[in-house]
C-alpha positions as CSV (number, residue, x, y, z in Angstrom):
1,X,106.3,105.7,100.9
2,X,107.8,107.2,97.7
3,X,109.1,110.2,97.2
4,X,109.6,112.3,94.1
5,X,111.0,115.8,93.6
6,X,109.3,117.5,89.9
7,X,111.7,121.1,90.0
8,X,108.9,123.0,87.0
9,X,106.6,120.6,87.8
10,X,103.7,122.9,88.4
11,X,103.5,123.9,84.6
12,X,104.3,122.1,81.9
13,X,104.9,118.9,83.8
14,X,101.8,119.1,85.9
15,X,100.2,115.8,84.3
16,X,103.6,113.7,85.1
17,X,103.5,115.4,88.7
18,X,99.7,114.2,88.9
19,X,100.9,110.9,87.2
20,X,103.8,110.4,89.6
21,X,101.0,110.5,92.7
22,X,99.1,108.3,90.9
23,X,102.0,106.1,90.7
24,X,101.9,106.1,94.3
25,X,104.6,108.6,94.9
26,X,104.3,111.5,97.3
27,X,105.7,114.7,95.0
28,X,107.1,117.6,96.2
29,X,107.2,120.0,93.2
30,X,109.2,123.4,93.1
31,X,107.5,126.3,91.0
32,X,107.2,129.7,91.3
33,X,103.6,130.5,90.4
34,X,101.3,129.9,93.1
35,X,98.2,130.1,90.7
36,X,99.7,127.2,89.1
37,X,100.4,125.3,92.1
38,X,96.9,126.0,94.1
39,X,95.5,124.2,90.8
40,X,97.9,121.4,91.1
41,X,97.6,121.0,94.7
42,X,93.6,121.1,94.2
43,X,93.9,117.8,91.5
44,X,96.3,115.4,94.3
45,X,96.8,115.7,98.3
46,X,99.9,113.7,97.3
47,X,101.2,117.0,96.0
48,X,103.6,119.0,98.3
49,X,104.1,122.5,97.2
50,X,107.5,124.0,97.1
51,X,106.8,127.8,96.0
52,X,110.5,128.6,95.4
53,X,112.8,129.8,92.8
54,X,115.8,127.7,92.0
55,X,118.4,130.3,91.6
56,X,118.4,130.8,95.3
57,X,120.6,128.1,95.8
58,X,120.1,128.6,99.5
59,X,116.5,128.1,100.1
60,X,116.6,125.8,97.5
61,X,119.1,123.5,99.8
62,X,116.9,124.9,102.8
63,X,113.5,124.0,101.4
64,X,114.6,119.8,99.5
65,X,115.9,119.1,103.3
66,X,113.0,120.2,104.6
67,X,111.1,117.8,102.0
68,X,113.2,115.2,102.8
69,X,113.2,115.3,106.3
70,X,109.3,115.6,106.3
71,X,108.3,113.3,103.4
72,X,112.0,110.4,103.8
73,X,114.4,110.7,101.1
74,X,113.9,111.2,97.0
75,X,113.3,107.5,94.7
76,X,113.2,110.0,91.9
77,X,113.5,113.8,90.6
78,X,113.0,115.6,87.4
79,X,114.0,118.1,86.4
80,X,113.2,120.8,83.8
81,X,115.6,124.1,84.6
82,X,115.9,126.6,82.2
83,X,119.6,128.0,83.1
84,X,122.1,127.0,85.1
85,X,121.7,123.7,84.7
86,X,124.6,122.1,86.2
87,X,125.0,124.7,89.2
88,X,121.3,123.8,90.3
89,X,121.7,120.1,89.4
90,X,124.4,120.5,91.8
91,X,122.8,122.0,94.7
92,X,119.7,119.8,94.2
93,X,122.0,116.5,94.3
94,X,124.2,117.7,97.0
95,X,121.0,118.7,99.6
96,X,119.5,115.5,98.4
97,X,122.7,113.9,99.2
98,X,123.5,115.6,102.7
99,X,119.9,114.1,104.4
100,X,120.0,110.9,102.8
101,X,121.9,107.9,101.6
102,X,119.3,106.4,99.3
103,X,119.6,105.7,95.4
104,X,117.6,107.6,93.2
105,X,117.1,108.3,89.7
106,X,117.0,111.7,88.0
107,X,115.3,112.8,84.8
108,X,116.8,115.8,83.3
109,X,114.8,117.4,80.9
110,X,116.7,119.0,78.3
111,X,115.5,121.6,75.2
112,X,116.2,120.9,71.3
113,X,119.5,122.6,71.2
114,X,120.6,120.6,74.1
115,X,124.5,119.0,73.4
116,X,123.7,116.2,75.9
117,X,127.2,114.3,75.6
118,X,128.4,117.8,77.2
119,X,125.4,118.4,79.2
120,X,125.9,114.0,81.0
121,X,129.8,115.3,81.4
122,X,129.2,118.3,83.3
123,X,126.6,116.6,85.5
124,X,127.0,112.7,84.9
125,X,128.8,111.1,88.3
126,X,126.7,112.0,90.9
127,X,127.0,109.6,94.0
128,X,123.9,107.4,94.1
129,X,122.2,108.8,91.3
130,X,121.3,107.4,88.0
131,X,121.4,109.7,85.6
132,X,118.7,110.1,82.6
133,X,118.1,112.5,80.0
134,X,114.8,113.5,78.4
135,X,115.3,116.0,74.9
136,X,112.3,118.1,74.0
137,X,112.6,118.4,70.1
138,X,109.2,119.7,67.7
139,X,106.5,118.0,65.8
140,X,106.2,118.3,61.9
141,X,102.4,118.1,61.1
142,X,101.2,118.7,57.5
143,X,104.6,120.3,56.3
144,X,104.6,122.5,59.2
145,X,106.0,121.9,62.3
146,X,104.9,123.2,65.9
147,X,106.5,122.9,69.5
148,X,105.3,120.1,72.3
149,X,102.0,120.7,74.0
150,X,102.2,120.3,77.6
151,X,100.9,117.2,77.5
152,X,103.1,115.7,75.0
153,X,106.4,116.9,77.1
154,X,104.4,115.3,80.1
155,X,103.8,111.8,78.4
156,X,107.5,111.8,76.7
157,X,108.6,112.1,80.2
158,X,106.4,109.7,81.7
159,X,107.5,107.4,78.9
160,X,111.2,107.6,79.6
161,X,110.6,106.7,83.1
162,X,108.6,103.6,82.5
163,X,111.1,102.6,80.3
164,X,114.0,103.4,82.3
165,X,115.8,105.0,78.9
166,X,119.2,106.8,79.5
167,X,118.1,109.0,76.4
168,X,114.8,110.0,75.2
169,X,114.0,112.6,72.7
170,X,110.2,113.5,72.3
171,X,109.0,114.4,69.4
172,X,111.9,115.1,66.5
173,X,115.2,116.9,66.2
174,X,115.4,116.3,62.2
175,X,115.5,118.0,59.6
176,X,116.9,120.8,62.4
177,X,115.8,123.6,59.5
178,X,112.2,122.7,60.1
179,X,112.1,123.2,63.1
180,X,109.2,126.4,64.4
C-alpha cells in the first residue's frame, strides 16, 4: 500500500489529502485542530490523523515512526510549515529516514516571498528524497488581485505532483506591487 505524509494537511490542503486517498494512498496528515481533522477523517477512512504540532520536534519524530511502523514507510510527503522550515524538514526526513530505507518524494510548499534557490540549499540533499517545490503566489482578477482559495493551493499542489515539476508556482508572483 502507499503511503503519504500531508504535515497542514487538515486545512488548506484537505482536498489534496482527500485527493491523495483517492489516489490510492493511505495519508497520515499532521494538524493541530481537531475540528478540522474529525471533518477530514469523516470524508476518507484512508485518512490517519496525526493531531500534533510540529515544533515539538520530539513527538513529531515519536509520532511519523509510529506512522511508519503502522502504515510501511512514506512514497510521498508534503509539506506546508509556516516557520522553521529547514529544522522541521529535518526532523521529518531524518524520522522518516531512521524506520525506512525507501525513496520518496517531497513537496514543499512554499509562500510568495519564498527565495527558493536558498530555501533547495538549506534543505536540498536529503538521502533518498527527491526534492520539489510548490510557491503559493496571488491571483489578479479585474485589476485587483486576491490570495489562493484553498482549493486552488490544493489543485496547484496536486498539479505539481502529477507532473513531477521541481518548481511550481500557483497562481502569479508578477508585478510583485500588486500583489493583496
Amino acid at each position: 500500500m502507499k503511503h503519504a505524509l500531508v504535515v497542514g494537511g487538515s486545512g488548506m490542503l484537505a482536498k489534496a489529502s482527500l485527493w491523495l486517498a483517492d489516489q490510492g494512498y493511505i495519508v497520515s496528515v499532521i494538524g493541530r485542530s481537531s475540528r478540522k481533522m474529525n471533518k477530514l477523517t469523516e470524508a476518507c477512512s484512508t485518512i490517519i490523523p496525526m493531531l500534533v504540532d510540529y515544533n515539538d520536534e520530539e513527538l513529531l519524530t515519536r509520532e511519523i515512526c509510529s506512522s511508519v511502523a503502522a502504515h510501511g514507510a512514506y512514497n510521498i510527503v508534503v509539506a506546508w510549515i509556516h516557520r522553521n522550515d529547514a529544522k522541521i524538514i529535518h526532523a521529518i526526513s531524518n524520522a522518516i529516514r531512521s524506520a525506512s530505507d525507501r525513496e520518496w518524494s517531497l513537496y514543499h510548499v512554499l509562500g510568495s516571498r519564498s527565495n527558493l534557490d536558498e530555501i533547495g540549499e538549506e534543505i536540498g540533499g536529503i538521502p533518498n528524497c527527491e526534492y520539489h517545490q510548490v510557491q503559493l503566489g496571488f491571483v489578479i482578477e479585474n485589476e485587483a488581485s486576491r490570495w489562493l482559495t484553498n482549493d486552488e493551493i490544493s489543485n496547484g499542489v496536486i498539479h505539481s505532483i502529477q507532473n513531477g515539476a521541481k518548481r511550481t508556482v500557483v497562481g502569479t508572483l508578477t508585478p510583485w506591487e500588486k500583489r493583496p
